[in-house]
Backbone as CSV, one residue per row, in Angstrom:
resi,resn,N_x,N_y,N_z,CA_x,CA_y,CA_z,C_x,C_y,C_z
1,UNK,15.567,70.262,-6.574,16.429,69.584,-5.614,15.588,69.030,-4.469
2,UNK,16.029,67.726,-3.792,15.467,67.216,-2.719,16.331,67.513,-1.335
3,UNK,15.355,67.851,-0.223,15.782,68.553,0.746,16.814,67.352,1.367
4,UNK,17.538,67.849,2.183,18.818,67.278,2.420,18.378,66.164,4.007
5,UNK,17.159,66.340,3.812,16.388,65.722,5.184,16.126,64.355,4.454
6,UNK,15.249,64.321,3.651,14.665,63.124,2.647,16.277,62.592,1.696
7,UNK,15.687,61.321,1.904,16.409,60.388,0.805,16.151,59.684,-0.054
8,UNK,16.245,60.152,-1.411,15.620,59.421,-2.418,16.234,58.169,-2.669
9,UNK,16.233,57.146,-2.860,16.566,55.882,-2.742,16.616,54.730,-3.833
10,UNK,17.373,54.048,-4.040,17.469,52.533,-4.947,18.718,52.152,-3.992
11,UNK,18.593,51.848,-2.719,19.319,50.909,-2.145,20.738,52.133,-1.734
12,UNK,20.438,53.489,-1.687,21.110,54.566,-1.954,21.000,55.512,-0.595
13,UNK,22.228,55.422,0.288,22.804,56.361,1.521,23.076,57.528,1.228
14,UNK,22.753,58.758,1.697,22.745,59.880,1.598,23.888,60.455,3.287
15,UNK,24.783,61.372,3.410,25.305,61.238,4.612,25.023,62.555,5.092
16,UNK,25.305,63.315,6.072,25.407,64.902,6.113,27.069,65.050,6.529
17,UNK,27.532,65.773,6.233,29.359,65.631,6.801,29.364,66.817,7.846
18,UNK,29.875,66.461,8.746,30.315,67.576,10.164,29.812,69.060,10.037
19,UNK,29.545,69.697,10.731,29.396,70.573,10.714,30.390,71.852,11.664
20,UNK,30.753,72.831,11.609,31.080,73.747,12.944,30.074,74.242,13.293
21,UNK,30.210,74.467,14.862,29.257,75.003,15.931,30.096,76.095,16.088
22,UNK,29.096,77.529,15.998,29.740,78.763,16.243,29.045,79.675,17.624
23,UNK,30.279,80.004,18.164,29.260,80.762,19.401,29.110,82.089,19.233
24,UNK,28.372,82.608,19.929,27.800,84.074,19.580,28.355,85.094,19.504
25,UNK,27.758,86.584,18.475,29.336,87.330,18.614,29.819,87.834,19.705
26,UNK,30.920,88.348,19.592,31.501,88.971,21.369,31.883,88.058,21.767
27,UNK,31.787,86.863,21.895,32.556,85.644,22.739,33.727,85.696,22.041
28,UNK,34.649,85.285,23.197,36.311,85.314,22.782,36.481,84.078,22.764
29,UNK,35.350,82.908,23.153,35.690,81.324,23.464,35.940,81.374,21.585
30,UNK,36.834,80.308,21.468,37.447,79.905,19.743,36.180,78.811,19.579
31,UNK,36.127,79.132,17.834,34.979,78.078,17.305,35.764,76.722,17.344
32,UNK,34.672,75.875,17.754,34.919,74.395,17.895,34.178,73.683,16.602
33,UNK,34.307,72.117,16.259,33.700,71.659,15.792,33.127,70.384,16.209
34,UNK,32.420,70.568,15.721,31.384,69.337,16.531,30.962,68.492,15.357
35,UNK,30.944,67.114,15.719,31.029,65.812,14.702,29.394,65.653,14.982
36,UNK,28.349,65.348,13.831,27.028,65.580,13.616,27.026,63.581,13.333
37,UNK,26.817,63.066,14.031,26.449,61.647,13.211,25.478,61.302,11.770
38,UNK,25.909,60.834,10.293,25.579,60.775,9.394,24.104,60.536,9.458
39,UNK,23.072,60.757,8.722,21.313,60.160,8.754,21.934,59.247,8.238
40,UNK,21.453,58.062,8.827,21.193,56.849,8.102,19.858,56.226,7.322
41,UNK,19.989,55.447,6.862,18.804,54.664,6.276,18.568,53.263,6.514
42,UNK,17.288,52.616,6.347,17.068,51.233,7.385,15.874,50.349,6.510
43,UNK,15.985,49.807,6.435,15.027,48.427,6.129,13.733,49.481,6.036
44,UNK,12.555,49.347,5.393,11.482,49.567,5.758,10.721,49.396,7.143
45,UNK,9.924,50.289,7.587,9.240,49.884,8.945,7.965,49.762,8.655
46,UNK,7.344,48.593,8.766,6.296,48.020,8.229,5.159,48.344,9.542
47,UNK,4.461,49.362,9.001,3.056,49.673,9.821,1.794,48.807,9.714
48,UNK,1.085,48.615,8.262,0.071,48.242,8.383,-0.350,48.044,7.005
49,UNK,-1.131,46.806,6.562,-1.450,46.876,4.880,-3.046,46.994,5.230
50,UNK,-3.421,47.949,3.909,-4.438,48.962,3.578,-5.465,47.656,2.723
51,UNK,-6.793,48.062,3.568,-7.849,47.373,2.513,-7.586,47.175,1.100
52,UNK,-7.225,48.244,0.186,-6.543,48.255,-1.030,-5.330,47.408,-1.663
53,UNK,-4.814,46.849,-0.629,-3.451,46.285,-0.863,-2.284,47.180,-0.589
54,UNK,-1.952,47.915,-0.590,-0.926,49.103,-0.285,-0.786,48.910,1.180
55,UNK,0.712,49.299,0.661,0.876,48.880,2.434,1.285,50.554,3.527
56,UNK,1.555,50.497,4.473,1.335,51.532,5.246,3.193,51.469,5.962
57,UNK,4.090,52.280,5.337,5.548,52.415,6.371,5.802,53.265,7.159
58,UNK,6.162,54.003,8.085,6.750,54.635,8.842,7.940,55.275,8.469
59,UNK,9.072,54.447,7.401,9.940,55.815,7.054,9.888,55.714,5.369
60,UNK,9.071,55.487,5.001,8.928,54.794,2.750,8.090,55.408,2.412
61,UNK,8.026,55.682,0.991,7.082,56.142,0.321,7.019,55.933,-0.914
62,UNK,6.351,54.978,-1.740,6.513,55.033,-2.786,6.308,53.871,-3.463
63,UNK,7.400,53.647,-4.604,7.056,51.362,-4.969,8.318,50.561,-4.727
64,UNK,7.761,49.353,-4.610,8.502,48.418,-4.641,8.010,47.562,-5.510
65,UNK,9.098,46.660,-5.835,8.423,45.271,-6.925,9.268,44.071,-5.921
66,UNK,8.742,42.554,-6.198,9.493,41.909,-5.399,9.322,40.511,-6.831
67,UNK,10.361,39.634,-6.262,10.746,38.881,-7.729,12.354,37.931,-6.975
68,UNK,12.984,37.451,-7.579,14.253,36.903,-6.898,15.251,37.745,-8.092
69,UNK,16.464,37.108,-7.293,17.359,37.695,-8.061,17.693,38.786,-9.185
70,UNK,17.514,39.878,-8.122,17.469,41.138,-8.895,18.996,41.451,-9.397
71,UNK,18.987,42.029,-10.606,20.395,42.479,-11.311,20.768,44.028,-11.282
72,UNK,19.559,44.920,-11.580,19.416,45.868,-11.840,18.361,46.991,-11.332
73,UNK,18.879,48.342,-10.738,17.312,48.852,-10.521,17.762,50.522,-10.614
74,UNK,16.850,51.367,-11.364,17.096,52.665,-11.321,16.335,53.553,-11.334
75,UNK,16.329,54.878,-10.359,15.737,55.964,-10.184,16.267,57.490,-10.621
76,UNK,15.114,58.711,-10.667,15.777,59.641,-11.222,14.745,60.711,-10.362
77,UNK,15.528,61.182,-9.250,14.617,62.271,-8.590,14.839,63.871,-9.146
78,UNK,13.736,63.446,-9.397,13.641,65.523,-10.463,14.215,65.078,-11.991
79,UNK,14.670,65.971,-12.062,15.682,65.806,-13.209,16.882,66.189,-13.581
80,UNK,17.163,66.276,-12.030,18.916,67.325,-11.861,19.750,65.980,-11.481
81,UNK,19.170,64.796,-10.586,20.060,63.789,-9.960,19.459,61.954,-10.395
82,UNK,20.652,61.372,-10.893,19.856,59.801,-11.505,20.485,58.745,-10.316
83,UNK,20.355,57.733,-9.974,20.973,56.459,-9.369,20.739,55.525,-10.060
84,UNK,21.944,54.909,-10.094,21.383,53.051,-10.417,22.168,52.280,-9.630
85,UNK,21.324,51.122,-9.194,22.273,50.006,-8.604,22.149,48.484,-9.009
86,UNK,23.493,48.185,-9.608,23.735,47.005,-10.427,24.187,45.699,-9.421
87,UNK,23.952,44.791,-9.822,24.637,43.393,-9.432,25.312,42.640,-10.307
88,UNK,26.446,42.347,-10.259,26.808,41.290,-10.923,27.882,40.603,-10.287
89,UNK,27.663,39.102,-10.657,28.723,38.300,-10.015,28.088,37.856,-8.671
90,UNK,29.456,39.068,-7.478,29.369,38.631,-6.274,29.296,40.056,-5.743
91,UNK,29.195,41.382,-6.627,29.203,42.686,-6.065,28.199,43.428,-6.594
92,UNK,27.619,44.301,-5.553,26.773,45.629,-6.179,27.825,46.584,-6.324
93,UNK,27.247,47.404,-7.583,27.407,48.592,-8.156,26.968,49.863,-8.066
94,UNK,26.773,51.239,-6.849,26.208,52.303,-7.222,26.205,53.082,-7.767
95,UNK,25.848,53.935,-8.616,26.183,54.869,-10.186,24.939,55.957,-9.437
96,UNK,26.113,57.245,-9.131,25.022,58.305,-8.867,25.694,59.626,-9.986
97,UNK,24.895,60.152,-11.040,25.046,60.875,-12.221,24.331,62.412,-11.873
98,UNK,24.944,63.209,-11.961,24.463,64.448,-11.952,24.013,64.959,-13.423
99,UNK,22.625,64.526,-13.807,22.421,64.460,-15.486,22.664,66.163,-15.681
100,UNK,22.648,67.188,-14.884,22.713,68.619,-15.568,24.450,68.821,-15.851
101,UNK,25.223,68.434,-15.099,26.579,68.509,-15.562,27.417,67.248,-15.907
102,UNK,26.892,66.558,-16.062,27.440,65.015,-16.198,28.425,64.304,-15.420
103,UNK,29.017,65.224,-14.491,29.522,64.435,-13.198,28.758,62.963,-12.986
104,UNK,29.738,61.951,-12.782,29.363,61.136,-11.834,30.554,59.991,-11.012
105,UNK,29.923,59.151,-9.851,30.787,58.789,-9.364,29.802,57.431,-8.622
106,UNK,30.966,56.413,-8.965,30.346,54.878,-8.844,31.190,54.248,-7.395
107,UNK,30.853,53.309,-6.928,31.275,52.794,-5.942,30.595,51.228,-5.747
108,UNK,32.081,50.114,-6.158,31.368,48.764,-5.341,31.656,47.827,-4.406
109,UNK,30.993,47.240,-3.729,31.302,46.379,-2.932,30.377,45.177,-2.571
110,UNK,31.148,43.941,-1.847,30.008,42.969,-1.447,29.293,43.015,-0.297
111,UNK,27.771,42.488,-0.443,26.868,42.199,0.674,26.619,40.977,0.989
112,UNK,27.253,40.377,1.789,26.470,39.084,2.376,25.431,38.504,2.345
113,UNK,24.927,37.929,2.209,23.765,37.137,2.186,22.346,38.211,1.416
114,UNK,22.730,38.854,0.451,22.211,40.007,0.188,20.677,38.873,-0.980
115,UNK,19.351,39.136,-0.476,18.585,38.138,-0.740,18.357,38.732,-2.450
116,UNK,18.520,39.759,-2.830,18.343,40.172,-3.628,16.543,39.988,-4.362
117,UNK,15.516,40.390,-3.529,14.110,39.758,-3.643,13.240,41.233,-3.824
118,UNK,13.803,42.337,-3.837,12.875,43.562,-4.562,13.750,44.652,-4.927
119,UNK,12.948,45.425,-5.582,13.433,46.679,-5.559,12.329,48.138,-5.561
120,UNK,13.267,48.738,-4.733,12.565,50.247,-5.085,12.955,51.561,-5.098
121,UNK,11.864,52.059,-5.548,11.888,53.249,-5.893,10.935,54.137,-4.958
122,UNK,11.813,54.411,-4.005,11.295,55.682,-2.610,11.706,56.955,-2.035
123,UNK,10.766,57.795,-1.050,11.560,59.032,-0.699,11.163,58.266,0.967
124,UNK,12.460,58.254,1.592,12.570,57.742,2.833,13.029,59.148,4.188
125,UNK,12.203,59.022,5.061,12.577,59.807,6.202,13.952,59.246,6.703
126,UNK,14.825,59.494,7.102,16.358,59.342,7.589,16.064,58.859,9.069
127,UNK,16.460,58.130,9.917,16.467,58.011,11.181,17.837,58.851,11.954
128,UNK,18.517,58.580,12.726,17.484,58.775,14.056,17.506,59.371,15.037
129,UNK,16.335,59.261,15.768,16.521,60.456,17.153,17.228,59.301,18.037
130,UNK,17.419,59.911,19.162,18.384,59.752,20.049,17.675,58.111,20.850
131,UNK,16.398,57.997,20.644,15.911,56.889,20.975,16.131,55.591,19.774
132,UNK,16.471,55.992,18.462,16.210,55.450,17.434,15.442,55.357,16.673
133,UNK,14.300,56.296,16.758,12.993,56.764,16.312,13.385,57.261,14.861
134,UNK,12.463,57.355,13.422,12.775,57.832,12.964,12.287,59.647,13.190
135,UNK,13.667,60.530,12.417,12.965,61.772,12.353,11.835,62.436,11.753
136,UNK,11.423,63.616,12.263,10.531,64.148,11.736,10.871,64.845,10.144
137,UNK,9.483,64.320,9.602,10.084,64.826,8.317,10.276,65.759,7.278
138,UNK,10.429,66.819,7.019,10.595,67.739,6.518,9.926,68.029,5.350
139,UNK,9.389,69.178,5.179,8.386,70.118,3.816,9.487,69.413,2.496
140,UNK,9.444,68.843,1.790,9.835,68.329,0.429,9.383,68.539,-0.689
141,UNK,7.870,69.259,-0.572,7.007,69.228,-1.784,7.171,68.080,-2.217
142,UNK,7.134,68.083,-3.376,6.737,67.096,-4.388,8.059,66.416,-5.275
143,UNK,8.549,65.502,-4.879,9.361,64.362,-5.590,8.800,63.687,-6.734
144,UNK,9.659,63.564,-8.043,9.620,63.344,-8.905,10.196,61.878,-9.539
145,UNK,9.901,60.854,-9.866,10.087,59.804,-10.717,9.984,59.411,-10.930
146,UNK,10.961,58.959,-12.584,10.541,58.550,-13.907,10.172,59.501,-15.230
147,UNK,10.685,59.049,-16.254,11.038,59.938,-17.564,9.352,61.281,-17.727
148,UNK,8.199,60.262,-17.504,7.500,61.340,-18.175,7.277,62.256,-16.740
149,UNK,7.842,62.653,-15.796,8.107,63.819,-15.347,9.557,64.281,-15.258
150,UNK,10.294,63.842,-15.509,11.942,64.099,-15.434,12.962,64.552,-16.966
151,UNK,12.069,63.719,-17.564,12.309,63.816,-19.002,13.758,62.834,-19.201
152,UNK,13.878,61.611,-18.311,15.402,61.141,-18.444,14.537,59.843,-18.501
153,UNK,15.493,59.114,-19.996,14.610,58.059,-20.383,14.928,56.693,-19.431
154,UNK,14.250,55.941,-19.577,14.343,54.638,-18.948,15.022,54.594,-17.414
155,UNK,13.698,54.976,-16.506,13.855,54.984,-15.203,13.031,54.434,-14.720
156,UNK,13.040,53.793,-13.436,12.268,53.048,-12.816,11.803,51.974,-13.934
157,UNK,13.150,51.317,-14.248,13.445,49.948,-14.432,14.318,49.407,-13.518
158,UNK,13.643,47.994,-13.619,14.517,46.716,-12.877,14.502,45.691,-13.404
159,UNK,15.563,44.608,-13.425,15.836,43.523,-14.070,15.838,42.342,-13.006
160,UNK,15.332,40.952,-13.021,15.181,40.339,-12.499,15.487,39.070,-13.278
161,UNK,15.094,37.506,-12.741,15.496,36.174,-13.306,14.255,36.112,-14.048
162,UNK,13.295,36.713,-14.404,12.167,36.327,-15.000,11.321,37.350,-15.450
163,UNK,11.757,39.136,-14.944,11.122,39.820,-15.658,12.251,41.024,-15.373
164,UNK,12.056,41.666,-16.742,12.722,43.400,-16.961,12.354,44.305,-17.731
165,UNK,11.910,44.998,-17.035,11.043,46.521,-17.745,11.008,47.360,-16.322
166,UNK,9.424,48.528,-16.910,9.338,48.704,-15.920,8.429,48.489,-14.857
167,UNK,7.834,49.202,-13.853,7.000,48.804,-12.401,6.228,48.211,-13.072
168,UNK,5.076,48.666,-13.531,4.307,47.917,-14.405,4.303,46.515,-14.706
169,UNK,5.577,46.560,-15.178,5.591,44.970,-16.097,5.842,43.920,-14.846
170,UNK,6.070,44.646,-13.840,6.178,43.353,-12.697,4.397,42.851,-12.012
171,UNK,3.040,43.320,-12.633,1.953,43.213,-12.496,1.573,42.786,-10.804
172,UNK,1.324,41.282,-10.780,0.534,41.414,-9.062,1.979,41.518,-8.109
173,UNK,3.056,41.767,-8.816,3.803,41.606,-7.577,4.656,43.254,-7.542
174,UNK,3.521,44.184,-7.909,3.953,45.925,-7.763,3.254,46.165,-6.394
175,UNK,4.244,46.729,-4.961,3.481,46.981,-4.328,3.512,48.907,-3.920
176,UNK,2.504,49.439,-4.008,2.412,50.529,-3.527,2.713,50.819,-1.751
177,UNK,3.992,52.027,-1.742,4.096,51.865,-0.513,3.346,53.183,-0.018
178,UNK,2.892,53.495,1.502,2.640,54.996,1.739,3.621,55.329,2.872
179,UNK,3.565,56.604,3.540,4.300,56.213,4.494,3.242,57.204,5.509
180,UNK,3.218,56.688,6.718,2.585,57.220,7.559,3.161,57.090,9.258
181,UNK,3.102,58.068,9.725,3.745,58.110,11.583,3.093,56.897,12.396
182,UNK,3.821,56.907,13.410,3.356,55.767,14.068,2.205,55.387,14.823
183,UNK,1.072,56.716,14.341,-0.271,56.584,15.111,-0.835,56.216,13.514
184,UNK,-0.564,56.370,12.206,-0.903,55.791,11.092,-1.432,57.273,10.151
185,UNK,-1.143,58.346,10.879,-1.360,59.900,10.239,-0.784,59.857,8.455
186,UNK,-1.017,59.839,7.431,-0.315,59.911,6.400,1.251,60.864,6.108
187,UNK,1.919,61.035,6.133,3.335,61.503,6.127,3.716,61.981,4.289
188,UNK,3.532,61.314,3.944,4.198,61.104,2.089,3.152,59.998,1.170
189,UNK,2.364,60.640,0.321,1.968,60.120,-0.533,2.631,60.106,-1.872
190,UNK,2.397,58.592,-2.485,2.592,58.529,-3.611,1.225,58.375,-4.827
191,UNK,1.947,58.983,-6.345,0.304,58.844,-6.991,0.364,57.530,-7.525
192,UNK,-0.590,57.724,-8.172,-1.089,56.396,-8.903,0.427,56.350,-9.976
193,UNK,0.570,55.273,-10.392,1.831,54.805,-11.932,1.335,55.740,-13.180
194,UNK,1.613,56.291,-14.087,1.207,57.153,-15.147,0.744,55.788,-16.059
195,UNK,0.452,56.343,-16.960,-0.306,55.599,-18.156,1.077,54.459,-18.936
196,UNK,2.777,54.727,-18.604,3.149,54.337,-19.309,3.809,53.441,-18.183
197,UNK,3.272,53.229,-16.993,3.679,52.731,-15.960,4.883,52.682,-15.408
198,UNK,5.654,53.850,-15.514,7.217,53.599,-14.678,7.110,54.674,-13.944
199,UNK,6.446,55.891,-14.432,6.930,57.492,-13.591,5.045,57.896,-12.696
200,UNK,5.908,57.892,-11.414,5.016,58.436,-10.528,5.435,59.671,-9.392
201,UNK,4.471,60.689,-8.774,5.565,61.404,-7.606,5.079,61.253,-6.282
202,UNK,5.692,61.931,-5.203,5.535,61.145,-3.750,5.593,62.565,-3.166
203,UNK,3.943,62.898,-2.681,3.540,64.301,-2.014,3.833,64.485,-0.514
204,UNK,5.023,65.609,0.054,4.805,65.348,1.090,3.248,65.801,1.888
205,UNK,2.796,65.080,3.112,1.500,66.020,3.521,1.636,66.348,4.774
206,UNK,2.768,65.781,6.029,2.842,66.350,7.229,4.453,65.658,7.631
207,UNK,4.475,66.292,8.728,5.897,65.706,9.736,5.635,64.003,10.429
C-alpha cells in the first residue's frame, strides 16, 4: 500500500475526508469535529533540467511521455491498486480497480480546453501548507510500476494520434522526471525503464 501522504497518479486526485478532533481524557468539553481540507494535486513544479536530460520537480517523480492528443493512459501502484484514464469524444474517464478484490468505481466528466499533450506515470507530494508550499513528504519506501513488478499486465501504456504502447515506444519524447525540494536536495527517485520498457519504481530518499 501507498502511504496516504503520496499520490500515485495518471491525472488521479486522492482526498483525505474529515477527521474528529478529540480532547484529552477527563475533559467533560464534548468531541467536536473539525473539517481537514482535502490534499490536493497541481500541475508539475518545474525546478530544473539535468545535464542528462531529466528534468528536476518539486512535487513529481517519475515519467512522462508528451505527443498530442492523448486517448488513453494507465498505471498500477504495487499490485493491490490499478488507474486508467480514458478520453473520448468530449469527456475523460477515471477507472480506479482494486485488482485484489475486484471492486471498482469510474467517474466522468468534461475539461475545458484540456490540451491533451502528455501523460504520466508519477508518485506526487500533495500540496499544501498554509503558504501554498508543497508538503513535506513522507517515508513511502518504494513504489511500484508496471507488470514486471506488479505482475498486472499492460500498464504504463498510453495511446496517442501517432503512437500506442508503452513508455518506451514513445522514444526521444520519454521524459524522466525526479523530484527534488526547492534548494534541489533529491526527494524521490525513479529507476531506469526495465528491459521491457513500461515498469519502473520511484525510491523515496528524504522529506
Amino acid at each position: 500500500m501507498v502511504s496516504n501522504r503520496l499520490g500515485i497518479l495518471a491525472v488521479l486526485a486522492i482526498c483525505i475526508l474529515p477527521a474528529l478532533a478529540q480532547v484529552p481524557d477527563g475533559s467533560t468539553a464534548p468531541l467536536t469535529s473539525t473539517a481537514f481540507s482535502p490534499l490536493q494535486h497541481k500541475p508539475m513544479k518545474f525546478h530544473r533540467v539535468r545535464i542528462d536530460g531529466s528534468v528536476e520537480s518539486e512535487n513529481w517523480s517519475g515519467y512522462a511521455v508528451t505527443g498530442s492528443g492523448f486517448t488513453s493512459v494507465r498505471v498500477s501502484p504495487g499490485n493491490v491498486i490499478s488507474a486508467q484514464v480514458s478520453y473520448s469524444g468530449t469527456e475523460f474517464t477515471t477507472t480506479i480497480t482494486n485488482e485484489t478484490t475486484g471492486a471498482s468505481f469510474s467517474r466522468s466528466a468534461r475539461v475545458r480546453g484540456a490540451a491533451r499533450s502528455s501523460a504520466e506515470w508519477i508518485a506526487e507530494a500533495p500540496c499544501c501548507t498554509s503558504s501554498g508550499g508543497i508538503l513535506p513528504l513522507s517515508d513511502f519506501g518504494t513504489a511500484s510500476f508496471g507488470e514486471e513488478y506488479t505482475g498486472i499486465s499492460e500498464t504504463n501504456f498510453a495511446t496517442e494520434t501517432s503512437t500506442s504502447g508503452q513508455i518506451s515506444a514513445f522514444g526521444s519524447n520519454v521524459q524522466e522526471i525526479i523530484m527534488v525540494s526547492s534548494s534541489g536536495a533529491e526527494e524521490a527517485l525513479p529507476s531506469a525503464l526495465t528491459s521491457g520498457g513500461t515498469s519502473f519504481q520511484v525510491a523515496w530518499k528524504s522529506e
